[in-house]
mmCIF file of the N, C-alpha and C atoms, coordinates in Angstrom:
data_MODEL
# 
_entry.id   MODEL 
# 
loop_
_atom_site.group_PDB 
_atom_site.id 
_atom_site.type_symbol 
_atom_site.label_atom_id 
_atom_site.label_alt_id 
_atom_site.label_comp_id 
_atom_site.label_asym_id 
_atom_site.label_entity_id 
_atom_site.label_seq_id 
_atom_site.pdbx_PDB_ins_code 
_atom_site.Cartn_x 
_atom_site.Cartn_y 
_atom_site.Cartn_z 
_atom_site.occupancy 
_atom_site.B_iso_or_equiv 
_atom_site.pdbx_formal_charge 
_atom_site.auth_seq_id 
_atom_site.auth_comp_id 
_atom_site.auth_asym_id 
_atom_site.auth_atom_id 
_atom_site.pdbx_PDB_model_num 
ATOM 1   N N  . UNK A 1 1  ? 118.274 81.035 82.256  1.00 0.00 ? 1  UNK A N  1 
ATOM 2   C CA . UNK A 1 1  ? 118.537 81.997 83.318  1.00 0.00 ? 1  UNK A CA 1 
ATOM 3   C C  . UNK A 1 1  ? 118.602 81.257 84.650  1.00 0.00 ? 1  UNK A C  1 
ATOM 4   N N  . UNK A 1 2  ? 119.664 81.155 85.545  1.00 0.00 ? 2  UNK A N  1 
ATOM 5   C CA . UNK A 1 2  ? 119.905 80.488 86.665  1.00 0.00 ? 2  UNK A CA 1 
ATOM 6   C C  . UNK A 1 2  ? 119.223 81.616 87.822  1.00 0.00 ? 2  UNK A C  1 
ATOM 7   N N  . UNK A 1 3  ? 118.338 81.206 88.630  1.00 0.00 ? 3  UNK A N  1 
ATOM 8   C CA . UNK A 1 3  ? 117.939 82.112 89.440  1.00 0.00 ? 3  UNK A CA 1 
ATOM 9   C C  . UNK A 1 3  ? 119.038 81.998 90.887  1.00 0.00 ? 3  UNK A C  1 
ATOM 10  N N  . UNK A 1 4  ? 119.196 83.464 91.301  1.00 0.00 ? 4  UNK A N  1 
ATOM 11  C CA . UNK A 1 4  ? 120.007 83.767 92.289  1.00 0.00 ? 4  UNK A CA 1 
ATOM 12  C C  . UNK A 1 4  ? 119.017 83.087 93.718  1.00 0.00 ? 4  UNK A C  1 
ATOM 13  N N  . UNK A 1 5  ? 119.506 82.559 94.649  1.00 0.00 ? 5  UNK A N  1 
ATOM 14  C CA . UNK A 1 5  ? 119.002 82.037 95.834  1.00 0.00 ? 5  UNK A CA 1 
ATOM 15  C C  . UNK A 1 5  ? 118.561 83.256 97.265  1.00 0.00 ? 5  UNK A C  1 
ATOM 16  N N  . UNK A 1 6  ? 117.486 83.848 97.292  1.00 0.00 ? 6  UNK A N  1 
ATOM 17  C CA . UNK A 1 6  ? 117.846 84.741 98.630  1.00 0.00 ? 6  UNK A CA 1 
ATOM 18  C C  . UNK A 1 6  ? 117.451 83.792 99.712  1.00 0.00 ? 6  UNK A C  1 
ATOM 19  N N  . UNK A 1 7  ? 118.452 83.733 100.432 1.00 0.00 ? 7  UNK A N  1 
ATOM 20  C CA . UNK A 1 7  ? 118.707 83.582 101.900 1.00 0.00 ? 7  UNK A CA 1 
ATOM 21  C C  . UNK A 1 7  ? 117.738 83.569 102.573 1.00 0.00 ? 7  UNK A C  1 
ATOM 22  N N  . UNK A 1 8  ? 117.153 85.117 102.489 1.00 0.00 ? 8  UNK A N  1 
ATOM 23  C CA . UNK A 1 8  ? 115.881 85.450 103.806 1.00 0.00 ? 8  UNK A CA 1 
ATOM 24  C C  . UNK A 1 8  ? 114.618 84.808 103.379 1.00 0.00 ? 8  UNK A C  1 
ATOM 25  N N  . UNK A 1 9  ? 114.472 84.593 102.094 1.00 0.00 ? 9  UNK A N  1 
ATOM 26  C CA . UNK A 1 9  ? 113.413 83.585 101.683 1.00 0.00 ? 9  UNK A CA 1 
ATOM 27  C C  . UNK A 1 9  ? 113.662 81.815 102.226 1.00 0.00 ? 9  UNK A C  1 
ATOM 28  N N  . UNK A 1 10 ? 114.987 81.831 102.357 1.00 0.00 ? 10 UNK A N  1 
ATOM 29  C CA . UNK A 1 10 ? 114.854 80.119 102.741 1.00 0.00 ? 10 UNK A CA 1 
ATOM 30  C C  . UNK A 1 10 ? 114.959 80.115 103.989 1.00 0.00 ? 10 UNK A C  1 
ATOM 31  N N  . UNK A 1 11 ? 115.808 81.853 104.791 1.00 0.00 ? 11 UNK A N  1 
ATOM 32  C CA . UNK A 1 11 ? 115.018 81.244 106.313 1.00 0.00 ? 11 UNK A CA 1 
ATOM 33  C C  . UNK A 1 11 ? 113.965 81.580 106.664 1.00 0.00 ? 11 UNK A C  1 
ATOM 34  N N  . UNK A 1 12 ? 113.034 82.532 106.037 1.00 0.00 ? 12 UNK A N  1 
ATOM 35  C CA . UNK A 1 12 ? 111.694 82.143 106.315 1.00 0.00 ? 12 UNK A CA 1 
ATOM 36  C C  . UNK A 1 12 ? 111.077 81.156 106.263 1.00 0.00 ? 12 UNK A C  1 
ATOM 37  N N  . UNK A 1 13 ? 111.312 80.282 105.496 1.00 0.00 ? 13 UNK A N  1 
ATOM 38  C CA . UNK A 1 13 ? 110.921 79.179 105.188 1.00 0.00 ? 13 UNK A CA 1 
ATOM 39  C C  . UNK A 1 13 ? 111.099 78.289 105.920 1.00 0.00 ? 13 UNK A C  1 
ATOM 40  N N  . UNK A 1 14 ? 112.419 78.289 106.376 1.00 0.00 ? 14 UNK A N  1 
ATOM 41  C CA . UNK A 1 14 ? 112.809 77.246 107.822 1.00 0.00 ? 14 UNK A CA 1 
ATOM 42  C C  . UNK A 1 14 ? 111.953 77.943 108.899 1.00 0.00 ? 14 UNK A C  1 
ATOM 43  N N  . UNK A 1 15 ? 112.175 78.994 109.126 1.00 0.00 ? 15 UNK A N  1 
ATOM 44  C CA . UNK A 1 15 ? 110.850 79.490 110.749 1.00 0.00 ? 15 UNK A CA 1 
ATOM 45  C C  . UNK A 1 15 ? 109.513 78.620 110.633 1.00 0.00 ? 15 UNK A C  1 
ATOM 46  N N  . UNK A 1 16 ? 108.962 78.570 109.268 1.00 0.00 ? 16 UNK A N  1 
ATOM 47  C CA . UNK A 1 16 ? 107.423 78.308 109.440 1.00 0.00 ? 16 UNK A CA 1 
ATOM 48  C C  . UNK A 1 16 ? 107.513 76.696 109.668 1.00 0.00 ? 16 UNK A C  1 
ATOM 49  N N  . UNK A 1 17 ? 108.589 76.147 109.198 1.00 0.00 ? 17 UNK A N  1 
ATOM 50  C CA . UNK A 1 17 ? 108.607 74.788 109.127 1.00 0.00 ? 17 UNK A CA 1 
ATOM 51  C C  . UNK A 1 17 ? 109.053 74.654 110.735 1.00 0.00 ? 17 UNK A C  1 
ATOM 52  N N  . UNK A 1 18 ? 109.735 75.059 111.640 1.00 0.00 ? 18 UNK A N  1 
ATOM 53  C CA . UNK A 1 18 ? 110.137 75.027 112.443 1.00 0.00 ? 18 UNK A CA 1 
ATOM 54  C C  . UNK A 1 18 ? 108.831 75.800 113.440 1.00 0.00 ? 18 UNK A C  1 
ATOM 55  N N  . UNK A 1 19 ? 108.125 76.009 112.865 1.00 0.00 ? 19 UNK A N  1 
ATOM 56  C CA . UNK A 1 19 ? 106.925 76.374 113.712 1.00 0.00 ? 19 UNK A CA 1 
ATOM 57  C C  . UNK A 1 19 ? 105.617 75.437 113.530 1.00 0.00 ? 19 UNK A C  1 
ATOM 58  N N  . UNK A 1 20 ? 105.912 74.197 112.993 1.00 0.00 ? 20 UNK A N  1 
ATOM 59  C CA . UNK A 1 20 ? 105.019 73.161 112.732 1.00 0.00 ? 20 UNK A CA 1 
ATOM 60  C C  . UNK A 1 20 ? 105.415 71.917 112.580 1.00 0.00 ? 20 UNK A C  1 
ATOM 61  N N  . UNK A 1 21 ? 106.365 71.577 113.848 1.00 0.00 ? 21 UNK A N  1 
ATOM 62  C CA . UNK A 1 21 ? 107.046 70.474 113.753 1.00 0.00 ? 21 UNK A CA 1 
ATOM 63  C C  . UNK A 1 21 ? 106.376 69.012 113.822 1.00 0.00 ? 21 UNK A C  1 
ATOM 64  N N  . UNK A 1 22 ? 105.214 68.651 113.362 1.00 0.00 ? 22 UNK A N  1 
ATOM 65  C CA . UNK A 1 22 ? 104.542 67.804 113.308 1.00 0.00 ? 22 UNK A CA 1 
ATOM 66  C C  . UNK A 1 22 ? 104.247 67.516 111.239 1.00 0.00 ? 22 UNK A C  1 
ATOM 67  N N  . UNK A 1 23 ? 104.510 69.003 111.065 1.00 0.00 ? 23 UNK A N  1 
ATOM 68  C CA . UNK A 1 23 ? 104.251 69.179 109.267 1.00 0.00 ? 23 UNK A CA 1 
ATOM 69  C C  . UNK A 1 23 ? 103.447 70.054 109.135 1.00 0.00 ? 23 UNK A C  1 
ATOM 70  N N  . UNK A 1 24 ? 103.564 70.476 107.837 1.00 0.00 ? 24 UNK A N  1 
ATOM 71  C CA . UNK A 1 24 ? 102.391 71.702 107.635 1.00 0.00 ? 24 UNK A CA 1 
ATOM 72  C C  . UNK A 1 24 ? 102.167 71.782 105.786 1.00 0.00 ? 24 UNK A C  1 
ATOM 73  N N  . UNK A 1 25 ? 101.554 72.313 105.305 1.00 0.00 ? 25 UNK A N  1 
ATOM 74  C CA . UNK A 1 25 ? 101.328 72.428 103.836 1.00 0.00 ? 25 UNK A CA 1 
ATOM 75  C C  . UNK A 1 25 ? 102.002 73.488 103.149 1.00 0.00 ? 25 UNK A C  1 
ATOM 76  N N  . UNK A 1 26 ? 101.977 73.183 101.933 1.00 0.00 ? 26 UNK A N  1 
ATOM 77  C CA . UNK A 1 26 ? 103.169 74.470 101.345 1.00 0.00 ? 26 UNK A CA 1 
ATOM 78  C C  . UNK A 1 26 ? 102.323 75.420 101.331 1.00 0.00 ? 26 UNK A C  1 
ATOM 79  N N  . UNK A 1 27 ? 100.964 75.322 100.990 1.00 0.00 ? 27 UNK A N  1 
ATOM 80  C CA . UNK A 1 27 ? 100.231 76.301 101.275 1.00 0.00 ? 27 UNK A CA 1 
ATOM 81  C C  . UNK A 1 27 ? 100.236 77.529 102.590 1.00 0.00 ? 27 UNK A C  1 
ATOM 82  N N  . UNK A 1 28 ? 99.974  76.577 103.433 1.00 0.00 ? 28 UNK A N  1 
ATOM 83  C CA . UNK A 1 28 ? 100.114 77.375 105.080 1.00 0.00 ? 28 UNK A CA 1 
ATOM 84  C C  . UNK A 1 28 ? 101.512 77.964 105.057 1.00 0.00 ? 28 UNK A C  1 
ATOM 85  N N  . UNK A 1 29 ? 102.923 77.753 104.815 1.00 0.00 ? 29 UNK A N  1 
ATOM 86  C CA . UNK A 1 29 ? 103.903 78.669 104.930 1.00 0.00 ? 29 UNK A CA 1 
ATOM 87  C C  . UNK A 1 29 ? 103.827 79.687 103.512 1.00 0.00 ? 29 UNK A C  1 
ATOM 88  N N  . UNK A 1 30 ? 103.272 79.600 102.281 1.00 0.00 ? 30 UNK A N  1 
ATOM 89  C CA . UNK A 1 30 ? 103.343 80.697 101.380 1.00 0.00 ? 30 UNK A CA 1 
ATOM 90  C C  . UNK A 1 30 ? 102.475 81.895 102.707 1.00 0.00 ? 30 UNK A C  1 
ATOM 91  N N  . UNK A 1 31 ? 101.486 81.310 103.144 1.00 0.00 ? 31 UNK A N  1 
ATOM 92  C CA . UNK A 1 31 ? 100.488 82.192 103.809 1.00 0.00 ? 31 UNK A CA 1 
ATOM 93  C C  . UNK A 1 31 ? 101.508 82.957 104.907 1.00 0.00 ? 31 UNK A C  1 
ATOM 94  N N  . UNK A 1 32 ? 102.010 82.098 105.567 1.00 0.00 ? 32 UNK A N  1 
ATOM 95  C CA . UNK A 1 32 ? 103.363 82.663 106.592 1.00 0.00 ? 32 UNK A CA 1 
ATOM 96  C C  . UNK A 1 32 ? 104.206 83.542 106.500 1.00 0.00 ? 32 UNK A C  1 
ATOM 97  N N  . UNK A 1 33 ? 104.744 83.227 105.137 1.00 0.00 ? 33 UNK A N  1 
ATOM 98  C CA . UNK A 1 33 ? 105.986 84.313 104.981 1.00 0.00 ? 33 UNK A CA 1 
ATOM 99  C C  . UNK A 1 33 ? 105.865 85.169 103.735 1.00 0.00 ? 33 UNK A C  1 
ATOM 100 N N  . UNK A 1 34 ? 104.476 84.570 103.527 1.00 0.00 ? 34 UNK A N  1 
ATOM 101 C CA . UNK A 1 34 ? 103.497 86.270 102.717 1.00 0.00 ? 34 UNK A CA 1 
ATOM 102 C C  . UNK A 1 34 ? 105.031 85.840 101.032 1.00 0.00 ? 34 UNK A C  1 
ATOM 103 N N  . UNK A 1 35 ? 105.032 84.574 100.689 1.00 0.00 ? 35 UNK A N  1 
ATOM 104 C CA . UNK A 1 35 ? 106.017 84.107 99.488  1.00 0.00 ? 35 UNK A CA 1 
ATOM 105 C C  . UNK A 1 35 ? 104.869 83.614 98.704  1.00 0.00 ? 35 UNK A C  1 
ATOM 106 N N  . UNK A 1 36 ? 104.739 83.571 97.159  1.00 0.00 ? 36 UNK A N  1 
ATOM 107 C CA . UNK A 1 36 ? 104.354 82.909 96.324  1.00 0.00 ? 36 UNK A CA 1 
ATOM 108 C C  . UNK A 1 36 ? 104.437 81.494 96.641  1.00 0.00 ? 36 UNK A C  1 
ATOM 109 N N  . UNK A 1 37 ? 103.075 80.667 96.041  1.00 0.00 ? 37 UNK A N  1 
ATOM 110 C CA . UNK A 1 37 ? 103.335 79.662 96.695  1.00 0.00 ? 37 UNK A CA 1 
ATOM 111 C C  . UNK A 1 37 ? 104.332 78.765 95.451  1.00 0.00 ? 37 UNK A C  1 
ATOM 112 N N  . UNK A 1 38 ? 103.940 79.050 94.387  1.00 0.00 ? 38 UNK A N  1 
ATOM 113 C CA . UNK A 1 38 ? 105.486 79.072 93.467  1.00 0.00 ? 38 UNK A CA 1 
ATOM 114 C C  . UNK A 1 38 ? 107.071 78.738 94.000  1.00 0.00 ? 38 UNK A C  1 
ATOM 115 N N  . UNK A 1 39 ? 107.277 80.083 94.511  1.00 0.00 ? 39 UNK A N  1 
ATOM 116 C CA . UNK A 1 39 ? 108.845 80.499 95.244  1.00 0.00 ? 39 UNK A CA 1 
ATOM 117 C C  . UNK A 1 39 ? 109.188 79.498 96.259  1.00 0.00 ? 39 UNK A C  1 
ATOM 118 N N  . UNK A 1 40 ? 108.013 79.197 97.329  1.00 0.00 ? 40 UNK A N  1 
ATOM 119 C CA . UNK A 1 40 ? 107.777 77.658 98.388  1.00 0.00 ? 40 UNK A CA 1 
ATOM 120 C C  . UNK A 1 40 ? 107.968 76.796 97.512  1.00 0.00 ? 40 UNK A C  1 
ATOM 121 N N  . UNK A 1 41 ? 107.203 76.423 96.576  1.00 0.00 ? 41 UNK A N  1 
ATOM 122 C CA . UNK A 1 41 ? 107.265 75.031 96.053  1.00 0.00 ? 41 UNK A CA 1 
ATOM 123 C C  . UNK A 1 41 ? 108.721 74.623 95.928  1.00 0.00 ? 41 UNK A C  1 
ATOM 124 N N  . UNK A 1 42 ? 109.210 75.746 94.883  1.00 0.00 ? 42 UNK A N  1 
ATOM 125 C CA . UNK A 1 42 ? 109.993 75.886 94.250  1.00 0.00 ? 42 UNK A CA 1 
ATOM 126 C C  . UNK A 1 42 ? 111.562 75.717 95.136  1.00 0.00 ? 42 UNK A C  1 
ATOM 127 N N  . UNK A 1 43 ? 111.440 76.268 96.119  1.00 0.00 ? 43 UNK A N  1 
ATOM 128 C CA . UNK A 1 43 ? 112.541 76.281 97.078  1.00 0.00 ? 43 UNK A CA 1 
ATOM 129 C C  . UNK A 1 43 ? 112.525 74.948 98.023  1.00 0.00 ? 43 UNK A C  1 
ATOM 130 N N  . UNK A 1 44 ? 111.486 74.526 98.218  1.00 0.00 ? 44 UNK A N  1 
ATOM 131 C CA . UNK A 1 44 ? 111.121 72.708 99.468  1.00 0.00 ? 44 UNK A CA 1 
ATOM 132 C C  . UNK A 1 44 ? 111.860 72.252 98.397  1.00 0.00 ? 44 UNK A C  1 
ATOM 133 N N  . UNK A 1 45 ? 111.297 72.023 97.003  1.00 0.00 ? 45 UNK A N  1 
ATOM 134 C CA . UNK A 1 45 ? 112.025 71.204 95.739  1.00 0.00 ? 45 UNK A CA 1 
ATOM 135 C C  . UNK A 1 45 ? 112.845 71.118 95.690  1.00 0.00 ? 45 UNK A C  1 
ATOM 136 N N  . UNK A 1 46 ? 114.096 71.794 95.573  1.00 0.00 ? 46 UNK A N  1 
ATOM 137 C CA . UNK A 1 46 ? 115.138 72.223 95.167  1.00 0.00 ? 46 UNK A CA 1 
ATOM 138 C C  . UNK A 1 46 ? 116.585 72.609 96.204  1.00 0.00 ? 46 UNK A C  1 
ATOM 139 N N  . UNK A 1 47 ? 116.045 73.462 96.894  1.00 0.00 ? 47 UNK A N  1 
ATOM 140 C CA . UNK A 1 47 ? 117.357 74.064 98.024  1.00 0.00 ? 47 UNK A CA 1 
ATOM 141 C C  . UNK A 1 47 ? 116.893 73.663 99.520  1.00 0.00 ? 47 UNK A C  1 
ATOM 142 N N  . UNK A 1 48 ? 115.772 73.137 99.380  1.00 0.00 ? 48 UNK A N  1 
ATOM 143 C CA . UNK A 1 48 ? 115.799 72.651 101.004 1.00 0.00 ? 48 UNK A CA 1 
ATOM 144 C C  . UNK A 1 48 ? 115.373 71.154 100.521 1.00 0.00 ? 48 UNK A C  1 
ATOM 145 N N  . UNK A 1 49 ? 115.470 70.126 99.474  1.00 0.00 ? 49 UNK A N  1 
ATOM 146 C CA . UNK A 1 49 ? 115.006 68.931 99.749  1.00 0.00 ? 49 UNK A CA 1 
ATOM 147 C C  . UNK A 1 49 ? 115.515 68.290 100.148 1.00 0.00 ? 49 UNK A C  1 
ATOM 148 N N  . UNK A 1 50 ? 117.057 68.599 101.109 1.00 0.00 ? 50 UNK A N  1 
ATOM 149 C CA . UNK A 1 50 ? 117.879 67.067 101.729 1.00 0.00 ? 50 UNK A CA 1 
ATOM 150 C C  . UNK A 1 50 ? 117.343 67.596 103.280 1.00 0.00 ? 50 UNK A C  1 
ATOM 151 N N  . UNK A 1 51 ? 116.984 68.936 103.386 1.00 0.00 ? 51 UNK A N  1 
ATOM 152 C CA . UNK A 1 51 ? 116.179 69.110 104.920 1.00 0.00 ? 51 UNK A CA 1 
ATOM 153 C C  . UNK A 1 51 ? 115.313 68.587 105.030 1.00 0.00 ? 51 UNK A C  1 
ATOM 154 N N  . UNK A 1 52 ? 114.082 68.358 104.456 1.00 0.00 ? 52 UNK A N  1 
ATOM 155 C CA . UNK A 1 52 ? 112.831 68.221 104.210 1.00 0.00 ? 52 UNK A CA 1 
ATOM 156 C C  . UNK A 1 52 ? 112.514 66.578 104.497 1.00 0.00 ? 52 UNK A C  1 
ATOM 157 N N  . UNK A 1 53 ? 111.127 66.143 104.674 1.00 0.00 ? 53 UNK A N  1 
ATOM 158 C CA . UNK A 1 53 ? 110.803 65.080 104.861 1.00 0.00 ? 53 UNK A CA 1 
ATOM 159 C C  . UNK A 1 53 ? 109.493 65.370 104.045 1.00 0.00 ? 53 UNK A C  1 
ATOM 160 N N  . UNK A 1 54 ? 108.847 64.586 103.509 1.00 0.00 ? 54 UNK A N  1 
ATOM 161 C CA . UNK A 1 54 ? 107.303 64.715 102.799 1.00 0.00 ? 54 UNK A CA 1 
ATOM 162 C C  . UNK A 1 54 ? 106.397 63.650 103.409 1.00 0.00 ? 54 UNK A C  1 
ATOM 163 N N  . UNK A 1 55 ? 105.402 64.043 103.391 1.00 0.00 ? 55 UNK A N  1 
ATOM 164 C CA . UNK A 1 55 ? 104.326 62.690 104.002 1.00 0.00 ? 55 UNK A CA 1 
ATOM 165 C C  . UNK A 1 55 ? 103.443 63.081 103.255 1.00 0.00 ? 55 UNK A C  1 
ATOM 166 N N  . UNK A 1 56 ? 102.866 62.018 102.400 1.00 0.00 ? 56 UNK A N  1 
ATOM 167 C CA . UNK A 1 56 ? 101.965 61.959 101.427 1.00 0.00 ? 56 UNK A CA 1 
ATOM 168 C C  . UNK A 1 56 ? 100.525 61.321 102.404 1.00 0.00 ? 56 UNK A C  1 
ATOM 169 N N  . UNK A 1 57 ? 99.224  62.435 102.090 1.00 0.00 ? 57 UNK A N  1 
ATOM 170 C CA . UNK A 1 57 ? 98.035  61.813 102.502 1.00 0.00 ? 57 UNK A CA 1 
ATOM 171 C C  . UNK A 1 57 ? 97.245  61.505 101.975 1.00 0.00 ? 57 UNK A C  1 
ATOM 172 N N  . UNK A 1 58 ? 95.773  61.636 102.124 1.00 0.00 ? 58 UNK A N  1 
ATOM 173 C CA . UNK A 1 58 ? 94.669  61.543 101.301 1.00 0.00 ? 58 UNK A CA 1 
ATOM 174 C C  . UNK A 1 58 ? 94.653  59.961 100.903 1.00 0.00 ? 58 UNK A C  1 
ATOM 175 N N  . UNK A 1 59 ? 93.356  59.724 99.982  1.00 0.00 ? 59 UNK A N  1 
ATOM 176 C CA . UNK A 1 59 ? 92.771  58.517 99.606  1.00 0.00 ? 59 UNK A CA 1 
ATOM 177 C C  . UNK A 1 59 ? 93.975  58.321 98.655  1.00 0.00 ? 59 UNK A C  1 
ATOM 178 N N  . UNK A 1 60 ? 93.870  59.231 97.436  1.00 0.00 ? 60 UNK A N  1 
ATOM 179 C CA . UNK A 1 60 ? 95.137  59.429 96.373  1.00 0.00 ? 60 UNK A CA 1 
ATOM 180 C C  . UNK A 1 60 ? 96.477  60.289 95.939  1.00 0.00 ? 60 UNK A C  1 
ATOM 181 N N  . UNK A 1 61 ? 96.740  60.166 97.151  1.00 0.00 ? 61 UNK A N  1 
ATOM 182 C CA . UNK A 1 61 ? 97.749  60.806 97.371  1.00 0.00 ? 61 UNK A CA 1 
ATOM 183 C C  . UNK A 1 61 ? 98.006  62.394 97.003  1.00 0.00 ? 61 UNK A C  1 
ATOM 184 N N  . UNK A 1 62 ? 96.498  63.071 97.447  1.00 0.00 ? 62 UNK A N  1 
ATOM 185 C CA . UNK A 1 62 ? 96.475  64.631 96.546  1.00 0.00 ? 62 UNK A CA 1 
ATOM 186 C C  . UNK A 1 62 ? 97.023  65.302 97.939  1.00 0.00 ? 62 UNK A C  1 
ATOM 187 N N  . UNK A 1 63 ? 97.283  65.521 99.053  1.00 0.00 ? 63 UNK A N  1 
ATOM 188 C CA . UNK A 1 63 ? 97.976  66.134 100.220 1.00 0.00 ? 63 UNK A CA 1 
ATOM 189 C C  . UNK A 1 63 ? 99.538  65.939 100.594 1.00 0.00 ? 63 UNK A C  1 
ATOM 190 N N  . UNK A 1 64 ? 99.949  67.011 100.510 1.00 0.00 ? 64 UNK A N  1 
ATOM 191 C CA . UNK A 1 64 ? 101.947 66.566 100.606 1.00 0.00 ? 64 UNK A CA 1 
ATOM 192 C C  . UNK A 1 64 ? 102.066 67.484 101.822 1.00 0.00 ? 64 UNK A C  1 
ATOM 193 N N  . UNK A 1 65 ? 102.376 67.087 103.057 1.00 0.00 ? 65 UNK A N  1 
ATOM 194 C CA . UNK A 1 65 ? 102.334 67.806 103.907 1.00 0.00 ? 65 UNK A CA 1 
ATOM 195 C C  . UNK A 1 65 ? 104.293 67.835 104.588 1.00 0.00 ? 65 UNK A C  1 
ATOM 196 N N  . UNK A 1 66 ? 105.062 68.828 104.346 1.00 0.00 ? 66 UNK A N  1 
ATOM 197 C CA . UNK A 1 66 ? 106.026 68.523 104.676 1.00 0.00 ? 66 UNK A CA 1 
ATOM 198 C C  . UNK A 1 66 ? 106.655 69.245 105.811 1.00 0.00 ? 66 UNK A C  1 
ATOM 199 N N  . UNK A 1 67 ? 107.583 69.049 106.531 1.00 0.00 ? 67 UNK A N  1 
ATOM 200 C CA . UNK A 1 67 ? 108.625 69.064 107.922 1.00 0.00 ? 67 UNK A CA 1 
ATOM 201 C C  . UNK A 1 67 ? 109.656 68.745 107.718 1.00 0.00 ? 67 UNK A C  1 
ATOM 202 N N  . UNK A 1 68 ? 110.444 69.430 108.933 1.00 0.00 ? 68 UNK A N  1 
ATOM 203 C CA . UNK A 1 68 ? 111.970 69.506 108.778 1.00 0.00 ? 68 UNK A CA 1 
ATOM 204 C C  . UNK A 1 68 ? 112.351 67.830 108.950 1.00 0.00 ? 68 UNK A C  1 
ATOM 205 N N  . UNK A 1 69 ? 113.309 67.661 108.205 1.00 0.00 ? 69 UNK A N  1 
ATOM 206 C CA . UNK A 1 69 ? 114.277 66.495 109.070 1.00 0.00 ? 69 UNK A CA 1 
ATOM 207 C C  . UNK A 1 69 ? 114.400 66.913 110.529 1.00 0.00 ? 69 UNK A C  1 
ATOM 208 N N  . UNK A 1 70 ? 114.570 65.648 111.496 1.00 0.00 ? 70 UNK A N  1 
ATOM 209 C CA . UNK A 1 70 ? 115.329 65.478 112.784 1.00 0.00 ? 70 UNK A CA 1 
ATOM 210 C C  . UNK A 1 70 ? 116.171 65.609 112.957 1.00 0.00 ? 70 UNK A C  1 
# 
């Protein structure tokens, strides 16, 4: 089953990212735009990963904190 893409889910998704232009967690925008954090994951992955930038933190790399491209 190919899932259909909604729109208003990926520009929500751009607002929150665009409201944390330093980076933020996928967590903190599921919380934002009130989305599964699933549907986030799922969408940074996939339909926004040539926007996206990732910065990996922590001791072992357990924090992925991501932001828009420049």
């Amino acid at each position: 089953m190919v899932r259909k893409v909604d729109k208003e889910k990926l520009y929500k998704i751009k607002q929150s990212l665009r409201r944390h232009p330093m980076g933020t967690y996928g967590s903190q925008i599921s919380r934002e735009t009130k989305l599964a954090k699933t549907t986030v994951s799922y969408l940074l992955n996939t339909k926004l990963k040539d926007e996206i930038e990732e910065i990996i933190s922590g001791q072992k790399g357990l924090f992925k904190i991501v932001k828009l491209k420049n």
